[in-house]
N, C-alpha and C positions, 0 to 999 in steps of 0.2 A: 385433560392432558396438560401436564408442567410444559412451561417454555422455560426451562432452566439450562442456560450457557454454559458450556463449559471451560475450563479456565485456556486451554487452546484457541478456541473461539472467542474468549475475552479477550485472546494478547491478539491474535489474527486482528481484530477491530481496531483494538487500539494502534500497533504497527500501522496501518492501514492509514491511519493521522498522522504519524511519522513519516511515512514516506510521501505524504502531500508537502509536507514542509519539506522537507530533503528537495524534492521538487521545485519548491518556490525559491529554498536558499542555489537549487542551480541557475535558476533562471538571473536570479539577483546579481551573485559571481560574474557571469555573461554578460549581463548588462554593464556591470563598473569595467570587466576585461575588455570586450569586444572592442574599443579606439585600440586597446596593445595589440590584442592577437587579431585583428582582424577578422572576417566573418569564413575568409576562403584556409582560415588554422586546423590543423585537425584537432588541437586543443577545443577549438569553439563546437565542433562538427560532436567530439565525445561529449562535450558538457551538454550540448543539446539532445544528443541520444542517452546521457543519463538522466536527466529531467523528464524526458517520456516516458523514459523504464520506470522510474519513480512514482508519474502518475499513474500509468498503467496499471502496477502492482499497489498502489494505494487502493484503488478502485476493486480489484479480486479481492483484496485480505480485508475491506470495509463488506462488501458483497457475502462473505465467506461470513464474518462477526454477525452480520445482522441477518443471517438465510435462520431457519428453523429446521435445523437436523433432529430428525427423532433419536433417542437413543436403539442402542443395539444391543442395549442387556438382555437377557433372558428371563423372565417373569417367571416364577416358581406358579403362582396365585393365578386360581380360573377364575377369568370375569362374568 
């Protein structure tokens, strides 16, 4: 049996890295904002809920790249 990925499941993987960084560039932003907007902002309150979303979805679309989907083609050939 091929373990060959497909190019949807390469970018799924890779995205997956991107949004860990998107993640960390929110958390960073929060960190230098937080003395302006203080912690009770709803500026601070969304940047925090996009940094979860960010990790969250980094986690599925890395989970997603690296699982082993069999293909769904159709074999013509008896084994």
């Amino acid at each position: 049996m091929k373990n060959n990925k497909g190019i949807l499941q390469k970018t799924a993987h890779y995205s997956g890295y991107v949004s860990f960084i998107a993640s960390i560039a929110c958390i960073i932003f929060l960190y230098f904002k937080v003395d302006d907007l203080g912690w009770e902002s709803p500026i601070s309150a969304s940047i925090l809920a996009s940094s979860f979303f960010f990790a969250s979805m980094g986690v599925v679309l890395i989970v997603i790249g690296t699982s082993n989907i069999p293909s769904f083609k159709a074999n013509d050939s008896a084994d």
